[in-house]
N, C-alpha and C positions, 0 to 999 in steps of 0.2 A: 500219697495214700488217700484214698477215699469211701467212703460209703455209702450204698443206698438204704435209705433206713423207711421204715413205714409208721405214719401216727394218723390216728383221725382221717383215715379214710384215703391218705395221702403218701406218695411217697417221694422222698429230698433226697437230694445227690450233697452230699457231706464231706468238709473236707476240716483240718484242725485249725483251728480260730476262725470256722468264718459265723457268721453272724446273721441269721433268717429268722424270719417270721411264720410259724406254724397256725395252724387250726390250735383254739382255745385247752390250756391244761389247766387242770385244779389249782394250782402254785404258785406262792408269792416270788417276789420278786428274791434274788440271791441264791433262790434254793438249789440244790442240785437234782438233775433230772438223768435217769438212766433208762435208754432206751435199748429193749432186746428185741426188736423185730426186725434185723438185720437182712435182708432179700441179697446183697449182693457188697462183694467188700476187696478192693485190689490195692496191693503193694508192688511196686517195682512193677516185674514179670509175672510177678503169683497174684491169680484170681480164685475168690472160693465164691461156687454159687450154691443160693442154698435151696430147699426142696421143702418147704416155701421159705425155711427163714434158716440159717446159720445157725449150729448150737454153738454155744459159750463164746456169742462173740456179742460186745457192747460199747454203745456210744455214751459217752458222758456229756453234759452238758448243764449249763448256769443259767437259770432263768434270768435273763435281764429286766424284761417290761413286760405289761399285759397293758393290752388296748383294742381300741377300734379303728379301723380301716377307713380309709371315705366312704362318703355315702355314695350308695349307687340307687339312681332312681330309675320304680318301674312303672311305666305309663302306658296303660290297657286303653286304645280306643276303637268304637265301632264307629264308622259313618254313619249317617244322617239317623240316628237314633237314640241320642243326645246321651252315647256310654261314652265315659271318662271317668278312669279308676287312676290314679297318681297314688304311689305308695314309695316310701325309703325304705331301706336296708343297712345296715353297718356291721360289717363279718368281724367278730373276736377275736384276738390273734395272741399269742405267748412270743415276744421274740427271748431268742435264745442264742448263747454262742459256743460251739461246740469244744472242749476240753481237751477229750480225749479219744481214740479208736483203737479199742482190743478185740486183736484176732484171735479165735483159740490156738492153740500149739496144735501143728499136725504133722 
């Protein structure tokens, strides 16, 4: 069984225990996280796609950590007209390990 779920702009292909690092959530660490933006959700032979999202269907999930990602550096330059712009980045991340996946009854 799996799910495509949508957060922050993104969307993750989800399956029960596995363990990703999303775009930053509000939430400390241990808390539980339920996510209802479900796009697309298959068991066995049965597929439900949804129009944009599945009703009553939800992923559960256990905040593990929040953190920062590597830095990724960006380096603007023009030839011979002495531009050089050097700038970092470090993207926020929530990882998380997924619990559970409820489909609605149909």
């Amino acid at each position: 069984m799996y799910a495509i779920l949508e957060t922050g702009g993104l969307q993750f292909k989800v399956t029960k225990g596995e363990v990703l690092k999303i775009p930053k959530l509000g939430t400390e660490p241990k808390e539980e996280v339920v996510f209802e933006k479900i796009l697309l959700a298959a068991e066995k032979d049965k597929i439900l796609i949804g129009k944009p999202y599945i009703k009553g269907a939800k992923v559960t999930a256990e905040v593990l950590a929040n953190g920062k990602s590597p830095k990724v550096i960006v380096f603007k330059f023009k030839r011979r007209v002495k531009y050089r712009r050097k700038r970092g980045h470090r993207q926020d991340y929530t990882e998380i390990k997924i619990n559970e996946i409820k489909l609605p009854k149909a």
